[in-house]
C-alpha positions in Angstrom: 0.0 0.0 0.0 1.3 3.4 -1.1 1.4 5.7 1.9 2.4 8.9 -0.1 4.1 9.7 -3.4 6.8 13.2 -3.8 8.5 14.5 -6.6 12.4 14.9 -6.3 13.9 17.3 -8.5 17.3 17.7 -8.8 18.6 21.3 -10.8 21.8 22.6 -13.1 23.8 25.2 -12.1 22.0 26.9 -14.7 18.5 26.8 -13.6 17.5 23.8 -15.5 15.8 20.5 -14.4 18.9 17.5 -14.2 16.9 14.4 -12.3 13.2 14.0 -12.5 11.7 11.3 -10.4 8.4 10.1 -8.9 9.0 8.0 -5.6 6.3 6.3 -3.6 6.7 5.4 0.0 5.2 1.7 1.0 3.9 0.5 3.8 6.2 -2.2 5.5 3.2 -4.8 5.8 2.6 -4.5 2.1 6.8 -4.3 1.6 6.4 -7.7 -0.6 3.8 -6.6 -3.1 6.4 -4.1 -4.5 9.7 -6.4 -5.8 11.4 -3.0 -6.9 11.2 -1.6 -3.4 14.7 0.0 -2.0 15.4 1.1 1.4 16.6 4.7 2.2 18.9 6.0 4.9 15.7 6.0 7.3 14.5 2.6 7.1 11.5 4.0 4.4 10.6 1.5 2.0 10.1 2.7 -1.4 9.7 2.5 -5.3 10.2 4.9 -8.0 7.0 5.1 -10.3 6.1 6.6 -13.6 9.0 8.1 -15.4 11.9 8.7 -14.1 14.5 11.3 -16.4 17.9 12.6 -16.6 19.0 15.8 -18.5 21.5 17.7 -19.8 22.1 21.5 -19.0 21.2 22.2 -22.5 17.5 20.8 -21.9 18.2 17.3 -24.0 17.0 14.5 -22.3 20.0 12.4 -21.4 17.7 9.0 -20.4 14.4 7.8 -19.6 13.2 5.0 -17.9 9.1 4.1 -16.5 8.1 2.2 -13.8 5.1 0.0 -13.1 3.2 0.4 -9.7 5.1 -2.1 -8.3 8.9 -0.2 -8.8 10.1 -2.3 -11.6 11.2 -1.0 -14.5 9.5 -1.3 -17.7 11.0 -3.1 -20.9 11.0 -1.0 -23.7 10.7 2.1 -22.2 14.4 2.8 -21.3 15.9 5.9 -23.7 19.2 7.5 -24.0 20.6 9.9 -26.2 23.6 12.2 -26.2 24.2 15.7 -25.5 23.4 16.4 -29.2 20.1 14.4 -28.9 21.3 11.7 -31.3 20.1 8.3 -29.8 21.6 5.4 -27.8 21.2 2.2 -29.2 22.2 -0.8 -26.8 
């Protein structure tokens, strides 16, 4: 059971969004439902969900990744691309 869900957002020196992330906090008892569960520095359990995204100070997305509702990542939806937006292919 999701207790309660924040935003972290991480910035450049220049203003502009670097890390994007949803993260949900779990409820121990329901700790086995969620397989993509981590641990923080507090003893929280929690997932990341939805998308979570990495930029460059220029604005280009740098990667991409989406998580399910139970904190695992989702296959196919992992992008990359270089500072001059030309994709990774892996």
């Amino acid at each position: 059971m999701i207790i309660q869900k924040y935003r972290q957002v991480e910035r450049h020196k220049n203003g502009q969004i670097a890390y994007f992330c949803t993260w949900a906090e779990i409820s121990p008892l329901s700790a086995n439902d969620y397989p993509g569960r981590i641990e923080d520095k507090d003893g929280r359990l929690l997932i990341r969900i939805g998308f979570c995204m990495k930029f460059f100070s220029n604005r280009q997305l740098a990667w991409c990744l989406k998580y399910d509702k139970r904190g695992l990542p989702i296959n196919g939806y992992h992008k990359a691309f270089r500072k001059d937006g030309t994709p990774i292919q892996y």
